[in-house]
C-alpha positions as a printed Julia matrix, in Angstrom:
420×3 Matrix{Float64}:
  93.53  132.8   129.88
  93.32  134.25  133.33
  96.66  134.69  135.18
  98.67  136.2   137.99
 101.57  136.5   135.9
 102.4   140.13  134.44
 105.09  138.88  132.21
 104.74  139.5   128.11
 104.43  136.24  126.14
 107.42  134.15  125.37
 109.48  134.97  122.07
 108.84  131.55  120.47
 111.7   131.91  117.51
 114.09  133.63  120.67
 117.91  132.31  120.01
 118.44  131.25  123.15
 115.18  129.3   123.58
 115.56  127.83  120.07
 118.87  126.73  120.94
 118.16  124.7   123.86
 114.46  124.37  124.27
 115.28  121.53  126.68
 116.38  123.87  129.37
 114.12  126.82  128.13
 111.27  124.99  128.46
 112.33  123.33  131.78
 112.51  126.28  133.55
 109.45  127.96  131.69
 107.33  124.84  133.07
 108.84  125.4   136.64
 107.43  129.41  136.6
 103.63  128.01  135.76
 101.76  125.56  134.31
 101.29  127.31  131.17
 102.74  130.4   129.79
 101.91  133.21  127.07
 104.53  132.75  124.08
 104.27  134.95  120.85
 104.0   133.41  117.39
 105.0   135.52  114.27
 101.85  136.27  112.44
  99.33  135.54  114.81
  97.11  138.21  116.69
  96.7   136.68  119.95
  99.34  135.03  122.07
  99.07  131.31  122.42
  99.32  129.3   125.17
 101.87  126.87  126.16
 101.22  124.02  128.17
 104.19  122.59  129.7
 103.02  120.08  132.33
 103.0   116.39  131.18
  99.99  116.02  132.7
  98.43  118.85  131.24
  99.35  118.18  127.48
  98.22  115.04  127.9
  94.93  116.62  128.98
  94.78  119.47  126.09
  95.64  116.39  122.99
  92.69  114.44  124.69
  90.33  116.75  126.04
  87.33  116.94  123.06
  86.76  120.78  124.33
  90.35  121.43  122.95
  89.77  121.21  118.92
  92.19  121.44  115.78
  90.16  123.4   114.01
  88.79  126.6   114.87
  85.24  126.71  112.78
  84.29  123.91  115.56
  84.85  127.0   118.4
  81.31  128.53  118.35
  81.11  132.16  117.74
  84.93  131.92  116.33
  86.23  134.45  113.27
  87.2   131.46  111.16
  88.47  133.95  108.47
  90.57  135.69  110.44
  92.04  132.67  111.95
  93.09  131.32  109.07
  94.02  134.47  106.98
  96.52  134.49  110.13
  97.54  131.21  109.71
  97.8   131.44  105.81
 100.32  134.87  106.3
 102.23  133.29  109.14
 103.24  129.91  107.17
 103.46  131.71  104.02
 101.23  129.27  102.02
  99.45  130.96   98.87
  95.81  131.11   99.12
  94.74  129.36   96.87
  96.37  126.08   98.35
  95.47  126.46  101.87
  92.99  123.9   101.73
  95.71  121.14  101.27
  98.01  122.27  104.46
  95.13  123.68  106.36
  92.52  120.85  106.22
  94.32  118.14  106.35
  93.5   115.15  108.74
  95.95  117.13  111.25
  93.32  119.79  111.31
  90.11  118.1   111.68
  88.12  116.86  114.62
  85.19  114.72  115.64
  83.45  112.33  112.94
  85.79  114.27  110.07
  88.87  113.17  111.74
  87.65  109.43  112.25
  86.55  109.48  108.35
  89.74  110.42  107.16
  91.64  108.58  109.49
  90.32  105.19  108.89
  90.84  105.16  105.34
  94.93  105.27  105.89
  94.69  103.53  109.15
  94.93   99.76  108.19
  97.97  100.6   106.03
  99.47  100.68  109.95
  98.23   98.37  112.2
 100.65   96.53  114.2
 100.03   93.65  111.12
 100.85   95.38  108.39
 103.88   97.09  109.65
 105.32   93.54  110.84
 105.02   92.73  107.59
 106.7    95.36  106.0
 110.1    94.51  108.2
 111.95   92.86  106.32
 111.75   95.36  103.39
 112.43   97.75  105.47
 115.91   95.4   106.73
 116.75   94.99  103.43
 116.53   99.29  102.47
 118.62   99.37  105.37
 121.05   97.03  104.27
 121.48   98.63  101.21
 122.25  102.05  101.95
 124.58  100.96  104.45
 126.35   99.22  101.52
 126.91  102.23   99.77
 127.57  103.88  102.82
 131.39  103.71  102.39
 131.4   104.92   98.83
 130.38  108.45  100.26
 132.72  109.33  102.78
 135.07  112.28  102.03
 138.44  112.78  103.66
 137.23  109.81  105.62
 133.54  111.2   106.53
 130.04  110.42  105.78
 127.01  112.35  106.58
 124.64  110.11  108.26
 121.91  112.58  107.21
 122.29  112.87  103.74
 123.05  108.98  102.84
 121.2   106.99  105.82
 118.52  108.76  108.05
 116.44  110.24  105.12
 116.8   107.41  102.52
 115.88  105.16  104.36
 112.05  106.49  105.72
 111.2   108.23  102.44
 111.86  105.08  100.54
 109.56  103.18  102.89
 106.92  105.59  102.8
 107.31  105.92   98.59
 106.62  102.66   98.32
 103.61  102.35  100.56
 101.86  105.75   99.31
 103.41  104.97   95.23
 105.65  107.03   94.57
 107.82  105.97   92.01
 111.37  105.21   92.66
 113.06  108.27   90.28
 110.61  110.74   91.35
 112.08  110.43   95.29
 114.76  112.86   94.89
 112.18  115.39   94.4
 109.92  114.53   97.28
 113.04  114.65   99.36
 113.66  118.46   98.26
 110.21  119.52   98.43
 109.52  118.22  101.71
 112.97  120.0   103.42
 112.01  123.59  101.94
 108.01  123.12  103.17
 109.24  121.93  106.69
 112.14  124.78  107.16
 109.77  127.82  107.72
 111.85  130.46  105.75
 109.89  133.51  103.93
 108.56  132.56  100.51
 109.71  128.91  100.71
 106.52  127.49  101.01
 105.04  128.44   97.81
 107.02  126.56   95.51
 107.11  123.29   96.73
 103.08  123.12   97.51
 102.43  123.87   94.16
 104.79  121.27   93.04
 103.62  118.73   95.29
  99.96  119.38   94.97
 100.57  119.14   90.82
 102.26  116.07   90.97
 100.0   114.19   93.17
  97.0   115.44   90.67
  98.81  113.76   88.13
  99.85  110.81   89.82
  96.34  110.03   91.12
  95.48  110.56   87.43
  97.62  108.13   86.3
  96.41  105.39   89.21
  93.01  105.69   87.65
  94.25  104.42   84.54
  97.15  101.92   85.93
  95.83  100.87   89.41
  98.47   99.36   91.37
  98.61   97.56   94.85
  99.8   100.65   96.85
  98.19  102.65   98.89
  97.26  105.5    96.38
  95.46  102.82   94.36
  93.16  102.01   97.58
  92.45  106.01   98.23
  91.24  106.4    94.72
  88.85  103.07   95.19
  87.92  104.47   97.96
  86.99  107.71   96.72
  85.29  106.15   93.55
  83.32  103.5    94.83
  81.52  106.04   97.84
  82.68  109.7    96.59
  81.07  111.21   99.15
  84.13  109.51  101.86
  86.96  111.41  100.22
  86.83  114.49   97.93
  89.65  115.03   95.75
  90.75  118.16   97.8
  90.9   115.19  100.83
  92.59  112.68   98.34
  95.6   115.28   97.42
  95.48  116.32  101.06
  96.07  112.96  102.71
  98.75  111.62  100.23
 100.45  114.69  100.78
 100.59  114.68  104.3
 101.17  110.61  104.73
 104.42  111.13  102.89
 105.81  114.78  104.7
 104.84  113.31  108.44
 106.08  109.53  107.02
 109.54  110.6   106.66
 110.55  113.72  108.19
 110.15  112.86  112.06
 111.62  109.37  111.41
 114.56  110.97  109.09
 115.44  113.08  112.65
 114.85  110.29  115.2
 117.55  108.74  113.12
 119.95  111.19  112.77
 119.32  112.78  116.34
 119.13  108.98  118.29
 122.5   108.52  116.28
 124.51  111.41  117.88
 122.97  110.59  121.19
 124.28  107.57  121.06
 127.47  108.56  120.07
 127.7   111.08  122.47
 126.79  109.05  125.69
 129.53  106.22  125.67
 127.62  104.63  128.57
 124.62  104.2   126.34
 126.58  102.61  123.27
 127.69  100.34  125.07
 125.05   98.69  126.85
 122.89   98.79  123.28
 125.87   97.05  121.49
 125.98   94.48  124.33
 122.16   93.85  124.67
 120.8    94.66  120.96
 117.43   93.59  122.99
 117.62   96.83  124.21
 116.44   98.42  120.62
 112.31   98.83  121.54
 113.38  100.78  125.17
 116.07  102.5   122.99
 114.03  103.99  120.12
 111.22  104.94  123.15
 114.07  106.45  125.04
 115.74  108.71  122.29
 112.26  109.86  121.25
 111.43  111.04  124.48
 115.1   112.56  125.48
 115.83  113.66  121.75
 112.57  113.94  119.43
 112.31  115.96  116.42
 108.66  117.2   117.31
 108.54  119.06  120.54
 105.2   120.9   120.17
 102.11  120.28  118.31
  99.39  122.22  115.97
  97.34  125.01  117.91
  94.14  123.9   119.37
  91.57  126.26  120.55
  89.38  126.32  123.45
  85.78  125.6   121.84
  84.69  126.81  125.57
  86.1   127.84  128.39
  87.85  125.45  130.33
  89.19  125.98  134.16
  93.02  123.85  133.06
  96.38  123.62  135.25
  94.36  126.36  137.76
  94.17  128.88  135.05
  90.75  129.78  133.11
  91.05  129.01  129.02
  88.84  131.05  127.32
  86.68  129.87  123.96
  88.84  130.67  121.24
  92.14  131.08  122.78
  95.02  129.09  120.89
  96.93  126.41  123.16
  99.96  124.59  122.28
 100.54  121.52  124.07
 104.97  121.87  124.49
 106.63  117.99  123.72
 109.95  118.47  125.14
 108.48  120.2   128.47
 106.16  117.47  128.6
 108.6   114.75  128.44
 111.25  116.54  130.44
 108.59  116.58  133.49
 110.3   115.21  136.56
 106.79  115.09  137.98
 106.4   112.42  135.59
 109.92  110.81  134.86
 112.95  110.11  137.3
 116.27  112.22  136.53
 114.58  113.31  132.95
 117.51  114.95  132.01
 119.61  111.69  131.98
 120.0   109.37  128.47
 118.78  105.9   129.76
 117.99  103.6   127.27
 116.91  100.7   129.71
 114.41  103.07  131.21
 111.42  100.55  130.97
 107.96  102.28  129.36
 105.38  101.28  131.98
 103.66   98.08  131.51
 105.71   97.96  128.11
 103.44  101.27  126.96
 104.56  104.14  125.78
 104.49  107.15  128.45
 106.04  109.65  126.18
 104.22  112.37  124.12
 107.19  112.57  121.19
 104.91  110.86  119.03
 101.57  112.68  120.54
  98.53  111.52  122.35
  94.59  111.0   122.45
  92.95  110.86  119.03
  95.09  112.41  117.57
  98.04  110.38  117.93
 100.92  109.4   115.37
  98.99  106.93  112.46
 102.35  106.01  111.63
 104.33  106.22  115.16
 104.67  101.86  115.16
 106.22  102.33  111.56
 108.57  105.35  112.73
 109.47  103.25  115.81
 110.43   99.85  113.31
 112.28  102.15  111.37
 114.44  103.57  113.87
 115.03   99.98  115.46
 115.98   98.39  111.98
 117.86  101.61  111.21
 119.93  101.55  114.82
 120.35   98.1   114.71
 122.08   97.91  111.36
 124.33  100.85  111.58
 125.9    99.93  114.82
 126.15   96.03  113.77
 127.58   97.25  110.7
 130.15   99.69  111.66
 131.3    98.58  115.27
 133.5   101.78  115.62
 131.58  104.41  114.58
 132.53  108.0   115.71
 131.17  111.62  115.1
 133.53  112.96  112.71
 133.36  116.66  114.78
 133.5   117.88  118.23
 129.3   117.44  119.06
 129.32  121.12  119.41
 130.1   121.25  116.49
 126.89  119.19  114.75
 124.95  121.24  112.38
 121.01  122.1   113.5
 117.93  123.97  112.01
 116.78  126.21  114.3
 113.17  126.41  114.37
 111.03  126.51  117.26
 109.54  123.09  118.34
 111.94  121.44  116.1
 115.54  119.63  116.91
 117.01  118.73  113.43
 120.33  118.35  112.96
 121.17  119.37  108.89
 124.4   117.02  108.62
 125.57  114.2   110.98
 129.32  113.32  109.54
 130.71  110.27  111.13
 134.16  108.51  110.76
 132.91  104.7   109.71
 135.84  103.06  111.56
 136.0   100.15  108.87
């Protein structure tokens, strides 16, 4: 990428950047429209659109691709030996993190996609609301019973119950083997040295068995329709692709909606102002969930791309090859593109009742289940502030627990005073 700037790239895993990437970002995005940033790992630098308009360019664009054997003249090998060292995933799993339908483009994308896709059409995820009320309502019950010294963590007994059960039952995933999926899932996602391994392998075993035993008990989830699927025209979905998409459907169907939960939650609690107009107008839920997922998503950068040619972008040159992140929280911090961005306001209206921000992505490649995350969080909001009227953070907010990881804002624990 041709540019004037002389600077090194951008220490993606630097403290200070990690710590408040809403700032860090902000003014990285007022310096240029993108900039170099370093990722552990990787050879090259990649670069890091920050523009709103731009990353909505680079997740649309078809000359920006997922995956790099559709650059011509790319060192696929390389690129993912890279990749494969830099996650820490063992060889000879790769294919299941690596080719996933996050990684493919063009006609191999739309395959895969539209054999998950009518599990989440605006239909079937209407339908799936009141189960989804009632999971609520139940973990709210036993809310109460795990508070300690007069605390619960929101976390632990709310925000991740309640999407992983949803998304168990869809995919089939049977209730007692949950817990497991749960832990799996939270050591994959944190990005610490050799805790990858362990939890592929135990995820990629147990959906070989469970697909197993679908063949010989067919049921009416989701896994049952994969495997027709993949029976009745084997040349739509290999096996690889079968272990591939389950695993990914259940990691992405629970982990970003686990943290708009917790994160919306102590948001909420933290702007008064907010609170109150939600508990007044419980209308407000749809604007709310938009709101908090552009002002305090989980997800604030996506997958590398690469330039499959070069491409003149944000007055810069990309050349074929070079990796590009498109940067989230820059994006949907953009005053060029929202009023007073920094500012919580939950009655800020989406234009023409669309969503404008990129939390849950954009183009093609766009969140399968972002309708389902979005009823989750409004069913989830809803309840918890109907239920417990005077709930309060339990600490001093600077005192909420986070993972820091770059392009991630997770808090680990969320312990609130019930008021009841």
């Amino acid at each position: 990428m041709s540019t004037s700037s002389t600077a090194g790239p951008v220490n993606l895993f630097d403290a200070d950047l990690v710590r408040d990437p809403f700032g860090g970002y902000s003014r990285l995005r007022e310096q240029a429209p993108m900039v170099r940033g370093s990722f552990p790992g990787l050879d090259s630098p990649v670069w890091l659109v920050t523009h709103y308009d731009d990353v909505k360019t680079v997740l649309s664009d078809r000359r920006f691709v997922n995956n790099p054997a559709n650059v011509p003249g790319a060192d696929v090998h390389n690129i993912r030996e890279q990749l494969i060292e830099a996650r820490g995933i063992p060889r000879e799993y790769a294919a299941y993190i690596l080719d996933s339908v996050l990684d493919a483009d063009g006609e191999d994308h739309l395959r895969l996609r539209r054999l998950v896709s009518r599990a989440f059409t605006a239909r079937r995820v209407a339908e799936l609301r009141p189960r989804v009320e009632e999971i609520a309502e139940e973990l709210l019950d036993r809310l109460p019973g795990h508070a300690e010294d007069g605390a619960a963590d929101l976390i632990e007994h709310f925000a991740y119950p309640l999407p992983i059960t949803v998304i168990c039952e869809l995919v089939g995933i049977p209730e007692e083997d949950r817990p497991l999926w749960r832990e799996w899932g939270r050591s994959l996602v944190s990005l610490q040295p050799g805790a990858v391994a362990e939890p592929l392998r135990h995820m990629v075993t147990y959906i070989q068995e469970l697909i197993a035993r679908r063949r010989a008990e067919p049921a009416g989830d989701l896994l049952t329709g994969l495997i027709r699927a993949h029976d009745e025209d084997g040349d739509r979905l290999t096996d690889t692709e079968m272990v591939t998409m389950v695993l990914t459907l259940v990691l992405a169907g629970h982990e970003t909606t686990a943290h708009l939960i917790g994160n919306g939650t102590a948001a909420l609690l933290t702007h008064p102002d907010q609170l109150a107009a939600l508990r007044t107008d419980p209308g407000l839920l749809p604007r709310a969930v938009h709101e908090l997922m552009r002002w305090c998503g989980p997800v604030q950068g996506t997958r590398i791309r690469y330039a499959a040619e070069d491409v003149d972008f944000g007055g810069m040159t990309v050349r074929r090859g070079e990796p590009v992140m498109a940067v989230l929280v820059s994006a949907n911090y953009d005053p060029r593109r929202f009023d007073d961005p920094d500012r919580l306001d939950i009655t800020r209206e989406p234009d023409g009742h669309k969503e404008v921000h990129v939390g849950f992505g954009h183009g093609l490649h766009y969140c399968l289940g972002a309708a389902l995350a979005r009823q989750e969080g409004e069913v989830a909001f809803g309840a918890l502030l109907r239920r417990h009227p005077r709930l309060e953070l339990a600490v001093a907010p600077e005192d909420l627990d986070r993972q820091f990881l770059p392009f991630s804002w997770r808090l680990t624990r969320l312990p609130v005073r019930l008021g009841t």
